[in-house]
C-alpha positions in Angstrom: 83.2 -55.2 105.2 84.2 -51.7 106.9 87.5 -53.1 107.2 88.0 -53.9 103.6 86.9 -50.4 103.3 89.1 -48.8 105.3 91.5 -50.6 103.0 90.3 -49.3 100.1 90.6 -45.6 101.2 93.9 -45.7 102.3 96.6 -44.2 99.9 100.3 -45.3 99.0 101.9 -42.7 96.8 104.9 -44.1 94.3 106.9 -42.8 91.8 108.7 -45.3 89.4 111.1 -45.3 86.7 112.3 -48.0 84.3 114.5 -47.1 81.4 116.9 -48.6 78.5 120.4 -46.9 78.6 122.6 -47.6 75.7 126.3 -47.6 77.5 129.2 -47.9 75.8 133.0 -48.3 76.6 131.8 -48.4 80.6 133.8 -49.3 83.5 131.5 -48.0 86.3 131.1 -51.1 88.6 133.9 -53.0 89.0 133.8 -55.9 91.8 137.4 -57.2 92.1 141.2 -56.9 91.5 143.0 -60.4 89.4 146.8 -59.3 89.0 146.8 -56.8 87.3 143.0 -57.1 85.9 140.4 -54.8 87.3 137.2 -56.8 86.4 133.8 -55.8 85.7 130.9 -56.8 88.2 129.1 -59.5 86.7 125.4 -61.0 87.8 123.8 -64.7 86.1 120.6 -64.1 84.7 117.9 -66.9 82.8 116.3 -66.6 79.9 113.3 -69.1 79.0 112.6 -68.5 74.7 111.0 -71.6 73.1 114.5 -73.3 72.9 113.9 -73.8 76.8 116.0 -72.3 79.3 119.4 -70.9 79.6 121.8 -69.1 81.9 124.2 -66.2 81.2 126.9 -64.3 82.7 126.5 -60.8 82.0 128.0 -56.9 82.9 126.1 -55.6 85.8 125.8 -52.9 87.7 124.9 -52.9 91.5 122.0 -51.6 93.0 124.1 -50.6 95.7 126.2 -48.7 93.6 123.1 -47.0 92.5 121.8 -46.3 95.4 125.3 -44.8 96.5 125.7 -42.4 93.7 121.5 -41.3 94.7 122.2 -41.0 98.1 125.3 -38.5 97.2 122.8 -36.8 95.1 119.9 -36.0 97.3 122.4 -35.0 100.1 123.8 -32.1 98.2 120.6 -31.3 96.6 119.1 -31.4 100.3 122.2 -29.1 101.7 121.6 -26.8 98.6 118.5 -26.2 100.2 118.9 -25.7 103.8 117.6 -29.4 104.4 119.0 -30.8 106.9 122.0 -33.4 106.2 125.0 -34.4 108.6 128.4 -33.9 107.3 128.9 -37.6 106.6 126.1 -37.4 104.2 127.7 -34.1 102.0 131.2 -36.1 102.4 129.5 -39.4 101.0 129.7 -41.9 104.0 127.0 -43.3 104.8 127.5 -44.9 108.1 123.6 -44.7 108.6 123.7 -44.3 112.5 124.9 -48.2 113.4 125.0 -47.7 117.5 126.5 -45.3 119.8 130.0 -45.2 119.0 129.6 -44.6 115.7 126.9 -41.6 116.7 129.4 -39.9 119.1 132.4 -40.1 116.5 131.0 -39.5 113.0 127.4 -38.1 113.9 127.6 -34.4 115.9 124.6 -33.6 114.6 122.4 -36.2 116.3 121.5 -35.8 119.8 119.9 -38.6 121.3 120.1 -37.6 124.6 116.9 -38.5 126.5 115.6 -40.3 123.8 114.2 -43.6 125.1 111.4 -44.7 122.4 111.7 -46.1 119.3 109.9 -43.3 117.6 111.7 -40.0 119.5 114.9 -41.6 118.2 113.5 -42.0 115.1 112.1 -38.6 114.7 115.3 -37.1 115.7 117.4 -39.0 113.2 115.6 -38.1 110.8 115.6 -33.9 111.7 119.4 -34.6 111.3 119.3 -36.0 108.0 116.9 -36.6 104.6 118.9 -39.0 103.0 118.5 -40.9 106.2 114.6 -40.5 105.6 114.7 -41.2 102.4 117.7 -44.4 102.2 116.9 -45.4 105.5 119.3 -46.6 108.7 119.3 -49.0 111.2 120.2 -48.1 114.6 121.4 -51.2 116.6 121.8 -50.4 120.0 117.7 -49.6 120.2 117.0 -51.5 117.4 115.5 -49.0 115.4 115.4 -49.9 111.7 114.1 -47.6 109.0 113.7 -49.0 105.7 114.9 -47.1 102.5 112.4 -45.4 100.7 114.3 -45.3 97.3 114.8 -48.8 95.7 116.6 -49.7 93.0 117.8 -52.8 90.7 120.8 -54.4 89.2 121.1 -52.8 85.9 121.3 -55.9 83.3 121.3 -55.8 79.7 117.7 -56.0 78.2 116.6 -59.0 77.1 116.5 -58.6 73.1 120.3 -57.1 73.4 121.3 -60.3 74.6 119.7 -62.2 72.3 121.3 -61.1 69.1 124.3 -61.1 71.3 125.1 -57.4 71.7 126.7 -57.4 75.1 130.3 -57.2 75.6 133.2 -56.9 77.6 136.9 -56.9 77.0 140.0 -55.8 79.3 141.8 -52.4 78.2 145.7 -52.6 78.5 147.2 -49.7 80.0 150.7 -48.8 80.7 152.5 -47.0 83.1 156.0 -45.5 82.0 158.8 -44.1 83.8 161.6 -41.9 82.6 164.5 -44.7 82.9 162.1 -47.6 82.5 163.4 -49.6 85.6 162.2 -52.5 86.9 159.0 -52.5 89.0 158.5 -48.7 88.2 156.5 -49.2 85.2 153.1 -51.0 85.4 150.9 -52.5 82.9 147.5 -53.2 83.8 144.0 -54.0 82.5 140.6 -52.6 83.1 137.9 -54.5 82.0 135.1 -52.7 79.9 131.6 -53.2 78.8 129.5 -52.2 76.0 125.4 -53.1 75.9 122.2 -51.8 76.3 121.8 -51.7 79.9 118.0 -51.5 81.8 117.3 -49.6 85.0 114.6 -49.9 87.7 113.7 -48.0 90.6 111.2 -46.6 92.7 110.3 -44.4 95.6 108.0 -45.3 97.9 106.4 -41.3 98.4 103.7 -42.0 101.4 106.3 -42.5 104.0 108.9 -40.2 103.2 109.1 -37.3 106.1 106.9 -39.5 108.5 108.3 -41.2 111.4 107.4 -45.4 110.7 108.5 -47.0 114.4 105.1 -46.1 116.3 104.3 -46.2 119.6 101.8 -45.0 122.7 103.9 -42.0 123.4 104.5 -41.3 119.8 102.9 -38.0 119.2 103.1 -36.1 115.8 104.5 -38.4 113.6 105.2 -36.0 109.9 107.8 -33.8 109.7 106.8 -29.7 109.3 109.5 -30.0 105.7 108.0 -32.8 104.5 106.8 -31.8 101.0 110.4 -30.4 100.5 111.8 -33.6 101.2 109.7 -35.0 98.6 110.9 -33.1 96.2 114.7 -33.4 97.0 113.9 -37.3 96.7 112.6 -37.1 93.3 114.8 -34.4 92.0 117.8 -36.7 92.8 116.5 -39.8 90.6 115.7 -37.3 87.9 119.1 -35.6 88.2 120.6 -39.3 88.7 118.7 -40.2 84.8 119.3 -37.0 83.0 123.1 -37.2 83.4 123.9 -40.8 83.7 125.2 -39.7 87.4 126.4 -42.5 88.9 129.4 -45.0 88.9 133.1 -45.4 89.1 135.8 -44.6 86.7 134.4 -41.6 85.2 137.9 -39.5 85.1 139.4 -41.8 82.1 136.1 -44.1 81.4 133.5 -42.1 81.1 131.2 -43.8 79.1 129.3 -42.9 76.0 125.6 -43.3 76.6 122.3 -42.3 75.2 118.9 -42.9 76.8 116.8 -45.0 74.4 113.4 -45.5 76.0 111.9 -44.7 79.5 108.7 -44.5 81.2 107.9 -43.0 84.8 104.4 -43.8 86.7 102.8 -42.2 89.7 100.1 -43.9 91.4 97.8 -43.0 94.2 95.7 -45.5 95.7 95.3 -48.3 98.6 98.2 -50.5 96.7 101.9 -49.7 95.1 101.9 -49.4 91.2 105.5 -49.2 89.7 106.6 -49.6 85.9 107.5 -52.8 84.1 110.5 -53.2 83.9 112.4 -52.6 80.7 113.6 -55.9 79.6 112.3 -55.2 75.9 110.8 -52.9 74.1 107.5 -53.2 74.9 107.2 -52.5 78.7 106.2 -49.0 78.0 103.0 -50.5 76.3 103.3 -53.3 78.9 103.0 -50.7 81.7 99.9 -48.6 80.8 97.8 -52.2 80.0 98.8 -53.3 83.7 98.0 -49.9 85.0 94.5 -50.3 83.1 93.8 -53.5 84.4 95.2 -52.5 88.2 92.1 -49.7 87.9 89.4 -52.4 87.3 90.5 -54.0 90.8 90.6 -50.9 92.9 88.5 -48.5 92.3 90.1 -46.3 94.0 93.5 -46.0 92.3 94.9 -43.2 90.0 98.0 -43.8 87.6 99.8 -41.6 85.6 102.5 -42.8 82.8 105.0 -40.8 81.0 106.7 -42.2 78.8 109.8 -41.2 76.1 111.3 -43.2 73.2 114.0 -43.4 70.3 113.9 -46.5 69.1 110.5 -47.5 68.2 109.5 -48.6 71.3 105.5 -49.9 71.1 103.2 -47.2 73.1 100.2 -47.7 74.5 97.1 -46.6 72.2 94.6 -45.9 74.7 92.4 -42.9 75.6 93.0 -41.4 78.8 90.6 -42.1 81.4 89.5 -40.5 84.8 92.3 -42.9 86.4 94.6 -44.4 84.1 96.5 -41.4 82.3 99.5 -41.4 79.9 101.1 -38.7 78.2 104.3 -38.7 76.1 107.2 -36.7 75.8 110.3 -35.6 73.5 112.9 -36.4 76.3 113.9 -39.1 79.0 114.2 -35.8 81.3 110.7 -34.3 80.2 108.7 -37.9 80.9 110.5 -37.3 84.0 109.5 -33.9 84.8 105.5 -34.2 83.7 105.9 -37.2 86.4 107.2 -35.2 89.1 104.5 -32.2 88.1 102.1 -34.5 88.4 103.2 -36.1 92.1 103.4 -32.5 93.6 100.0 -31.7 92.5 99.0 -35.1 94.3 100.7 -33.9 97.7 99.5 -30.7 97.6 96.3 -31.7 97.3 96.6 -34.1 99.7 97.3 -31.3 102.9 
């Protein structure tokens, strides 16, 4: 029974983020080169409605594309702010430490010299760098791993866009010209575009950001003296990443038109990991507070906040805020964003 109860008391801190993007005219993951054709990514999702069960090939974008364009984010947020980052980090390469070689060549910064447990190497890995804290590295000669701390999904079209069949894509032709026109100096070529109501997913996993994860006997003090600043970095990139639509390729000549129809951001505190539903239609914002409510009766431990932000009529939760179980909504995507980052500092300050 003590040992349940120790589970009870112990605290995983998460901020999440689902949201439905309207994008238009966007060419910001493409996955491969036909001829002359520069194709979209695309990802097979099912759908089960009560005509059974069907498959469809649909515009996607990566979550490691995502996760690229965050990473890029937080390191020049983090150098901004005399955080510590590497220059591979500010130049976007993110080699993430692989072995030795790599180190000596790429990574100045780190000095592993006299290093010989999995935790001092850890540790000084992550003094070198916060987006290696936060997107994690693996370091193969020692085999120390550190999992990323940021996660993130494909981006997909929502579910109810699909279904009235409002997802498209359809190759631009472009044409290069030359002054004489001679052969195999001009170029014709197609990029592939893509139109729909896109949904996004991700989440930070707060309790383990600035701590070092890869114990052992001689591992002393395992959180870093900046950690609450790297907290912040973290969640300022994802909220810079949203308010923007800051991520992708193609921007010079496709920069897409987009508008950010509904989101909702959560941050729990309590012995398990609460993140939003994701937004497939237009009712995970409801969706999300009546899991959150239900989530409290089981641990009685657990405190959620929701913010939440809609233009389209999405259905929101009609509930009275409890001690718990908390939502509050906003005028803007980047407000719901902000009153959940207000929130999660208040959390982590009162947590010293």
């Amino acid at each position: 029974m003590s040992d349940m109860k120790n589970i009870e008391k112990a605290s995983q801190i998460t901020f999440s983020v689902a949201a439905r993007i309207l994008l238009n005219v966007e060419a910001l993951n493409m996955a491969e080169t036909v001829g002359n054709v520069s194709r979209h990514r695309k990802a097979p999702i099912v759908i089960v409605n009560d005509k059974g069960v069907s498959i469809f090939h649909v515009p996607a974008i990566s979550g490691e594309s995502l996760a690229y364009h965050y990473q890029k984010l937080l390191a020049s947020i983090a150098h901004a702010r005399g955080l510590p980052v590497t220059s591979m980090d500010i130049q976007g390469y993110f080699m993430k430490f692989s072995d030795d070689n790599i180190i000596k060549s790429y990574y100045k910064e780190v000095n592993l010299a006299g290093a010989t447990t999995r935790c001092e190497i850890e540790r000084r890995i992550l003094e070198s760098s916060v987006v290696a804290d936060v997107g994690g590295f693996l370091y193969t000669d020692k085999l120390v791993k550190r999992v990323s701390k940021i996660r993130f999904g494909y981006m997909i079209p929502a579910l109810d866009a699909i279904s009235v069949g409002a997802v498209a894509s359809y190759p631009q032709l472009h044409v290069r010209y030359t002054p004489e026109a001679k052969k195999r100096e001009q170029m014709i070529y197609n990029v592939e575009t893509a139109s729909t109501l896109y949904t996004f997913t991700a989440s930070i996993n707060i309790s383990e950001i600035g701590k070092v994860m890869n114990y052992d006997e001689k591992c002393e003090d395992t959180v870093l003296g900046d950690r609450e600043q790297r907290i912040e970095a973290a969640v300022d990139a994802l909220i810079a990443m949203l308010d923007g639509v800051m991520w992708g390729a193609k921007r010079s000549r496709f920069n897409p038109v987009w508008e950010a129809k509904s989101l909702v951001a959560t941050v729990s505190k309590g012995p398990v990991e609460f993140i939003a539903s994701p937004a497939t239609t237009r009712s995970f914002i409801k969706e999300t507070t009546d899991r959150a409510l239900n989530i409290a009766k089981i641990f009685p431990s657990i405190s959620i906040l929701v913010t939440s932000y809609t233009s389209e009529g999405a259905e929101q939760p009609n509930i009275t805020n409890q001690d718990r179980v908390k939502h509050e909504p906003a005028s803007t995507h980047t407000e719901a964003l902000i009153k959940a980052k207000e929130y999660l500092i208040k959390i982590i300050q009162n947590n010293k």
